[in-house]
C-alpha positions in Angstrom: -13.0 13.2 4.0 -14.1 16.8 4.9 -16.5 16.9 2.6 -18.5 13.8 3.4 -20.1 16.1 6.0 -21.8 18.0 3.6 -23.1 14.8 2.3 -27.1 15.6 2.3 -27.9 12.9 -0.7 -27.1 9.2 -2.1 -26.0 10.9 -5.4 -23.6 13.5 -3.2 -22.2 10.6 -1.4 -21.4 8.8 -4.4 -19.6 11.4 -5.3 -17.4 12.0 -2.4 -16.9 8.2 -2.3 -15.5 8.5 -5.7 -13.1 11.2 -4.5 -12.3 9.6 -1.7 -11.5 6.1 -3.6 -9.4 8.5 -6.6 -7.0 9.7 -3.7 -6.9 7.0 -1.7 -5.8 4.9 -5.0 -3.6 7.6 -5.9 -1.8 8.2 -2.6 -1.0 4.2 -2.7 0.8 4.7 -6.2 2.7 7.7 -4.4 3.9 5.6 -1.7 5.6 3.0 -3.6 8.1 5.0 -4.4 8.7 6.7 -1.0 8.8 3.2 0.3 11.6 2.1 -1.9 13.6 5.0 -1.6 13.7 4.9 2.0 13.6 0.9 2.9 16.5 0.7 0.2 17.2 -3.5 0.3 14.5 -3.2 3.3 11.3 -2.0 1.4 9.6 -5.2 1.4 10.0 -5.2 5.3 9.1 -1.9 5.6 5.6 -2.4 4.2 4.7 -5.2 6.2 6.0 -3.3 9.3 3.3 -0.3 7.9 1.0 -2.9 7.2 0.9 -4.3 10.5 0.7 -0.5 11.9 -2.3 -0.2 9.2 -3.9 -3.3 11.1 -3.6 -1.7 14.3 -5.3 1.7 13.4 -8.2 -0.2 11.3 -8.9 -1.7 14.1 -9.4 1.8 16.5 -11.3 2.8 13.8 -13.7 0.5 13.7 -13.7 0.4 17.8 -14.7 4.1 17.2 -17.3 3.6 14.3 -18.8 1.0 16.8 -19.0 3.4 19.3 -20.6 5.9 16.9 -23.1 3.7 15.7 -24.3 2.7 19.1 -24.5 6.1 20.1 -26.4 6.9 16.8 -26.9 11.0 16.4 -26.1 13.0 14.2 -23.3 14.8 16.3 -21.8 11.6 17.2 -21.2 10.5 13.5 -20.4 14.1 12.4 -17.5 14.2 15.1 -16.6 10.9 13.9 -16.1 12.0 10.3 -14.5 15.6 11.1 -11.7 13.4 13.5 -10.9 11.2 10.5 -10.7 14.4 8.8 -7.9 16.1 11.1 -5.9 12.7 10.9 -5.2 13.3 7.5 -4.4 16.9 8.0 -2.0 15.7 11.2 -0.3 13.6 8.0 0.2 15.9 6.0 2.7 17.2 8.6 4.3 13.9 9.1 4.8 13.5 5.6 6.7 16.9 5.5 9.3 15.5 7.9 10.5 13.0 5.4 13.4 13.6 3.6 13.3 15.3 0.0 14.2 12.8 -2.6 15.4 13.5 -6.2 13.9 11.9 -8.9 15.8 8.6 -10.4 15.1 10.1 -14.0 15.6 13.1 -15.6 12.1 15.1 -16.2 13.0 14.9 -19.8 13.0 10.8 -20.1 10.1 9.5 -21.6 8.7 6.7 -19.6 5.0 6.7 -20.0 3.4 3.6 -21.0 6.5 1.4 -20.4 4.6 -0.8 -17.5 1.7 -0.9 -20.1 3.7 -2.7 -22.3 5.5 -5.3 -19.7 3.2 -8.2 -21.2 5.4 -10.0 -18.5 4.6 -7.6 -16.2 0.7 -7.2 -16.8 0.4 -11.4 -16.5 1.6 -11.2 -12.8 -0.3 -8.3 -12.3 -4.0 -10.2 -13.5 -2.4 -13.4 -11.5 -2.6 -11.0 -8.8 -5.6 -9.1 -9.1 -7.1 -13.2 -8.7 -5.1 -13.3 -5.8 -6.4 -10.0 -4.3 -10.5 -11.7 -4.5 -10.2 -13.3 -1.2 -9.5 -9.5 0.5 -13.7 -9.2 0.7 -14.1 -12.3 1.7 -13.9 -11.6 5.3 -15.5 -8.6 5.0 -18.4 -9.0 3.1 -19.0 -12.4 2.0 -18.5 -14.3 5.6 -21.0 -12.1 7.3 -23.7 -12.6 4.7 -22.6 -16.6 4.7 -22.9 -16.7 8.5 -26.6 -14.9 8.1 -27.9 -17.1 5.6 -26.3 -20.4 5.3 -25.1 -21.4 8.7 -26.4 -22.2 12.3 -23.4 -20.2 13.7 -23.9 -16.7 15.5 -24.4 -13.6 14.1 -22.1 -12.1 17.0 -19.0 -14.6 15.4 -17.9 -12.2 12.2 -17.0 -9.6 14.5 -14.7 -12.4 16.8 -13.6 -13.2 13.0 -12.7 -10.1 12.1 -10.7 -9.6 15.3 -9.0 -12.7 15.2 -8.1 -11.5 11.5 -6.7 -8.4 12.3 -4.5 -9.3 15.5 -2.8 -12.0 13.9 -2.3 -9.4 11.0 -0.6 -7.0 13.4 1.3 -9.7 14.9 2.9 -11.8 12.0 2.8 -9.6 8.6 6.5 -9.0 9.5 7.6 -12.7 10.0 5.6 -13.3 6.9 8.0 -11.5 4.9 11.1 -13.8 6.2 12.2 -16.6 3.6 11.4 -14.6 0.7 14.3 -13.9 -1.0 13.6 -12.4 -4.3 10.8 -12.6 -6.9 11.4 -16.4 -7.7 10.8 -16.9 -3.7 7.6 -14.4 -3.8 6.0 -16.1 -6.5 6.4 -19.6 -4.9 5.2 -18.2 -1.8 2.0 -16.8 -3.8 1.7 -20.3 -4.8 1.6 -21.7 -1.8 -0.6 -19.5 0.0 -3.2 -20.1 -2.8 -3.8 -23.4 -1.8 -4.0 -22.1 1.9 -7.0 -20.4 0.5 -8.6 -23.3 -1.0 -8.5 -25.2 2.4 -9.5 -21.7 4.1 -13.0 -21.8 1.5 -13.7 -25.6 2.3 -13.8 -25.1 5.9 -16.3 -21.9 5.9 -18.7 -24.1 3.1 -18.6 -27.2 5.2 -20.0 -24.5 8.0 -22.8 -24.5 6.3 -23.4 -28.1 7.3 -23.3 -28.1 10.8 -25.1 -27.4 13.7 -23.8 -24.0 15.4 -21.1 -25.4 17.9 -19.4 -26.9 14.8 -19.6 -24.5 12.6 -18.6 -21.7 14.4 -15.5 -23.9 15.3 -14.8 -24.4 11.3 -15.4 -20.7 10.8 -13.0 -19.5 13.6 -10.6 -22.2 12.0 -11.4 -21.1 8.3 -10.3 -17.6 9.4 -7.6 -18.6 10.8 -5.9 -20.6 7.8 -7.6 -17.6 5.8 -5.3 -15.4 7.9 -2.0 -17.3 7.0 -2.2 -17.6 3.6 -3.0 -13.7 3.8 -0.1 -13.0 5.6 2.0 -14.7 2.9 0.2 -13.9 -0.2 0.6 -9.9 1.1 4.1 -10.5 1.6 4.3 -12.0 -2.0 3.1 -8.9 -3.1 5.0 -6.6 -1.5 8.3 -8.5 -2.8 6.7 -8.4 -6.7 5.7 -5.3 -6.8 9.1 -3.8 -5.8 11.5 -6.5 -7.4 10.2 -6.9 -10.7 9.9 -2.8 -11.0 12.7 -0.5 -12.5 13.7 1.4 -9.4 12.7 5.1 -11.6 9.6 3.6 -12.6 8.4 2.6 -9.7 5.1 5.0 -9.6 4.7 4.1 -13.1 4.8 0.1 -12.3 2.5 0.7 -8.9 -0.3 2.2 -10.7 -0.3 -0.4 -13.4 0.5 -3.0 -10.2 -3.1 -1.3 -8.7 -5.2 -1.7 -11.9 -5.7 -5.7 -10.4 -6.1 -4.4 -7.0 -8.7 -2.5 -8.2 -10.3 -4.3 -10.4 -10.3 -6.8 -7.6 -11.8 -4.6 -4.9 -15.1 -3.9 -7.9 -15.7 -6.9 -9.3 -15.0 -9.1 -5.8 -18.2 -8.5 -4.0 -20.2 -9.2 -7.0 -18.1 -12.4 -8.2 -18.3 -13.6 -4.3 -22.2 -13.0 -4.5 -22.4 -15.0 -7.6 -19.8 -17.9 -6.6 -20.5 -17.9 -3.0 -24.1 -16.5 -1.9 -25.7 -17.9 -5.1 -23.4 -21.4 -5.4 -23.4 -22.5 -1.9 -20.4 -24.7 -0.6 -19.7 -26.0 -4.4 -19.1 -21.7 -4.8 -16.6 -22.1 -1.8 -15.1 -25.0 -3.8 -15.1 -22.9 -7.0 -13.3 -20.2 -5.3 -10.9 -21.7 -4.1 -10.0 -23.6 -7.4 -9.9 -20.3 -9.0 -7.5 -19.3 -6.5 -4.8 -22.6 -7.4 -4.9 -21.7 -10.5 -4.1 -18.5 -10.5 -1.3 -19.5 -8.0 -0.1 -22.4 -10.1 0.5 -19.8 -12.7 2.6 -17.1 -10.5 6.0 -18.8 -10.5 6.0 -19.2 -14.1 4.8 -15.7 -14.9 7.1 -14.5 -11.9 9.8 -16.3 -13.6 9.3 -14.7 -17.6 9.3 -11.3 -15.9 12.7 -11.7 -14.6 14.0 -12.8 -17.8 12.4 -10.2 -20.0 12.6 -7.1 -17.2 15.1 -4.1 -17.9 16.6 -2.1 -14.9 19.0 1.1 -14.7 21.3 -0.5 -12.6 22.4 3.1 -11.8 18.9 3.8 -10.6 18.8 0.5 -8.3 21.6 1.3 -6.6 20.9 4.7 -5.6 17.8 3.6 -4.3 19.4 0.9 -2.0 22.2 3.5 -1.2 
């Protein structure tokens, strides 16, 4: 993050984007890990307690970043950037504190290229990377929607994205209750797909509308967009602990992250295509992309239990 200050050129900050992204991706595979070892039985709740926390310092951030922006010099963003800077350096300290945890495998076990071959595994994870599309919808194809297609006011993505992030804060953790096991996380994937198709009909009916009614099917849009977030993300979090091999865990995240990220690339341009470029049909298309892919997580949910190996040794340390 340090280095972005020494950014003087669009090549050098591609470059320290691409750094940042690289350890940003690999400090999520870390975690996984961490998160198991200490949330035992409780990981899943444990990740939509940090995601809720996540929710709450995104949105300081961006309180700051709007601040910043206003202000617009040079000093102003510079201090912006160096703070973000010392935040991380502050974690590193935090992240000291926790407690030292042995590996679950000896360094001599060979386990590389065990999640590669989990065909079971690798169909949830593409179901999921699907899934994962509708995280830049919010953030970058709504505002360009709002812009171009509808009557409603520029000044309603930022109520949007508030809305979005309270009700983040507020109910990731409920989310999580009722799902009880993979077979229960896959359903719920399935159900919050179809929250998204509804959630895509309402912002490409906006388009429709004079500004009073569609800014009232965008705020609802959001809203319903919000829900089947909140349950989708706690579908994940229950996948990509329960279907994993409690000492493979790091090895399963990073394969678990190749859908994320393929999502997070290819979304904008996919939502440009679909969306920006299809109009309300796009919308429609979306969200039948999304049904499908959910139609198809219980079954694929429901072959990786079947076919999946654990060290039952290893599971039980790690809810010890």
């Amino acid at each position: 993050m340090a280095g972005f200050l020494f950014v003087n050129s669009f090549p050098s900050f591609v470059a320290m984007a691409c750094v940042s992204q690289f350890a940003a991706a690999a400090s999520q595979t870390a975690r996984m890990p961490v998160f198991r070892r200490i949330g035992g039985a409780n990981a899943t709740r444990l990740r939509a307690v940090l995601r809720s926390l996540v929710n709450i310092g995104t949105s300081f951030g961006a309180l700051a970043a709007g601040i910043v922006i206003a202000v617009d010099t040079r000093f102003a963003y510079t201090t912006l950037i160096l703070a973000n800077a010392i935040t991380f350096a502050f974690n590193v300290l935090l992240v000291l504190l926790l407690p030292r945890l042995e590996p679950l495998r000896s360094k001599s076990e060979k386990t590389t290229g065990v999640a590669l071959r989990d065909r079971a595994f690798l169909a949830v994870t593409a179901l999921n990377g699907v899934l994962a599309l509708q995280g830049p919808v919010l953030t970058f194809a709504i505002p360009l929607w709002i812009v171009q297609h509808t009557e409603a006011p520029r000044s309603i993505v930022a109520i949007l994205i508030v809305i979005n992030t309270v009700m983040i804060a507020l109910l990731q953790l409920n989310a999580t209750r009722g799902i009880n096991g993979v077979i229960g996380a896959g359903n719920a994937a399935r159900s919050a797909s179809f929250g998204l198709l509804v959630a895509f009909a309402l912002f490409g009916w906006a388009s429709a509308f004079a500004a009073t009614i569609a800014t009232s099917l965008l705020i609802i849009g959001v809203i319903v967009l919000t829900l089947a977030e909140l349950r989708y993300a706690a579908a994940e979090f229950e996948l990509s602990f329960g279907l994993v091999p409690a000492h493979l865990q790091g090895e399963y995240s990073g394969v678990f992250g190749l859908g994320q990220g393929l999502a997070a690339s290819a979304g904008p341009y996919l939502l440009a295509v679909l969306v920006l470029g299809a109009g309300t049909n796009g919308w429609i298309a979306l969200g039948v992309l999304m049904v499908a892919a959910g139609l198809l997580v219980p079954p694929a949910v429901a072959w990786a239990e079947r076919t999946r190996s654990h060290k039952p040794e290893a599971d039980s340390e790690a809810n010890a």
